[in-house]
C-alpha positions in Angstrom: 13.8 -1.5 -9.1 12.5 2.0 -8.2 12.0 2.4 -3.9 10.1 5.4 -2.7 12.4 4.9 1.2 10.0 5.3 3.9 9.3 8.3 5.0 7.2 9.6 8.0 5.3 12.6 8.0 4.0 12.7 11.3 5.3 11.0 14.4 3.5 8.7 16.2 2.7 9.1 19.7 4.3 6.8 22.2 3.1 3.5 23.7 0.4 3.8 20.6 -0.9 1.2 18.1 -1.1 2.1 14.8 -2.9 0.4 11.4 -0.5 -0.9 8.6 -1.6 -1.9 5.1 0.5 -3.9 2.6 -0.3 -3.6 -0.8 0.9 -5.4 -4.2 -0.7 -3.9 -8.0 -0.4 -5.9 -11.5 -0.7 -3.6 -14.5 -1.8 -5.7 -17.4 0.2 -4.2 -19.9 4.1 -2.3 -20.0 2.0 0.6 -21.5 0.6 0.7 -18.5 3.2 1.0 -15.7 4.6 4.8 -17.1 1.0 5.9 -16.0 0.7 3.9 -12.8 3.6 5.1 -11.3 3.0 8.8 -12.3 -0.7 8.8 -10.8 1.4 6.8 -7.6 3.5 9.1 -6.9 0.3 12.0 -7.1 -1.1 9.8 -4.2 2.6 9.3 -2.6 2.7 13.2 -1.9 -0.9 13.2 -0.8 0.7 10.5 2.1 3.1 13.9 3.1 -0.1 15.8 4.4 -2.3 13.3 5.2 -3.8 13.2 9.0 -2.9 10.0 10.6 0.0 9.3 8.1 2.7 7.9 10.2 4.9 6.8 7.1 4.9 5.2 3.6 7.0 3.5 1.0 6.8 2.1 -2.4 8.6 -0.4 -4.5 8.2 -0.2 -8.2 9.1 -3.2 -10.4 8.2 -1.9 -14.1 9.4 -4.7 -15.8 6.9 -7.0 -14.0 4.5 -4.6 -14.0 4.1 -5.0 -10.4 4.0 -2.3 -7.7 3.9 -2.4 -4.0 2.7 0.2 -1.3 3.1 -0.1 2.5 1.7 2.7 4.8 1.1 2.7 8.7 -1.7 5.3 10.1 -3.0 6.0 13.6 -6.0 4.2 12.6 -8.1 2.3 10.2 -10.3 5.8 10.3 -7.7 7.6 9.0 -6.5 5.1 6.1 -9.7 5.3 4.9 -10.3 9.1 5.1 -7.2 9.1 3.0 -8.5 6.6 0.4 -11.6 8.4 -0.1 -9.6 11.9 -0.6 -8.7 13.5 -4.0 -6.6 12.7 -5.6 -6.3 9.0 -4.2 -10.0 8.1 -4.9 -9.7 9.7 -8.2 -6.6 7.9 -8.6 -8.1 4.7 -7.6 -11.3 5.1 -10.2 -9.2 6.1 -12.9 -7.1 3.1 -12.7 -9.3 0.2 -12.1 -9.2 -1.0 -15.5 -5.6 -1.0 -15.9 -5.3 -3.5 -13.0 -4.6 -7.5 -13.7 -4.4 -8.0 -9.9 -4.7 -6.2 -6.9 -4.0 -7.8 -3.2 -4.5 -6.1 -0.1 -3.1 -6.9 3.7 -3.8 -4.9 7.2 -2.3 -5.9 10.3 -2.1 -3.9 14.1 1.4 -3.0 15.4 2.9 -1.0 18.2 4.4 2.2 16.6 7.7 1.4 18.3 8.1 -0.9 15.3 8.4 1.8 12.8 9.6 2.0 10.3 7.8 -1.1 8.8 9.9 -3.4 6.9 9.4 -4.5 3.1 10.7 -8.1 4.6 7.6 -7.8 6.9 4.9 -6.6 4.5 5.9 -8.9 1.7 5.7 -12.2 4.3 2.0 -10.9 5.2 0.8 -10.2 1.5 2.6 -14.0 0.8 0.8 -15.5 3.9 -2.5 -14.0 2.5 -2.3 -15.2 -1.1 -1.6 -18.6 0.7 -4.6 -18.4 2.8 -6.7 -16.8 -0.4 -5.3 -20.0 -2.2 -6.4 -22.3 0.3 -9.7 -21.0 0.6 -10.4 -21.4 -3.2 -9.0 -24.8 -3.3 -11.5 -25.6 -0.2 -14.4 -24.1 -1.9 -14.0 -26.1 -5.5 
């Protein structure tokens, strides 16, 4: 399993809280996961000089298709100015169709808990799909 490590571009100011987003990506096909992770790793440099980055991983699991991304910021400003930058919103456009599933999971910290564990992100993005599953079952 292929792990981009954490790194950290740009330190955080003390006593600060920062924004964290956990992310998990299905690929529908095995075709598909060469191309993700090239176009990934386009956005994964783009992290390097991005204003606000305060650090990033991935984890890539080709042979279930599956990718996850974990990235803290200064702010939910500057996660977004990031998203909506080339290459990333290219990146995002382009791939669209070759996603099966996509989940998404933000959450506030004090930057004195950097670097942000995989154990971490991958309880939040399970607590979510729990939630997400006990909303549908709810609604139905």
């Amino acid at each position: 399993m292929p792990t981009l490590r954490w790194m950290a571009p740009n330190p955080p100011s003390p006593d600060t809280q920062m924004y964290v987003m956990a992310s998990r990506f299905e690929v529908r096909s095995r075709r598909d996961t060469l191309r993700f992770f090239l176009k990934s790793l386009s956005a994964w440099r783009q992290v390097r000089s991005a204003p606000g980055a305060l650090g990033a991983s991935l984890i890539a699991q080709p042979s279930k298709r599956t990718f996850y991304t974990l990235s803290a910021w200064v702010d939910r400003d500057a996660l977004y100015t990031y998203a909506r930058t080339e290459p990333h919103r290219g990146i995002m456009t382009t791939l669209r169709s070759t996603m099966r599933s996509s989940a998404f999971t933000f959450w506030e910290a004090p930057a004195e808990q950097l670097p942000i564990t995989w154990e971490e992100a991958h309880r939040r993005l399970a607590d979510q799909a729990r939630a997400g599953a006990t909303s549908s079952s709810e609604q139905t």
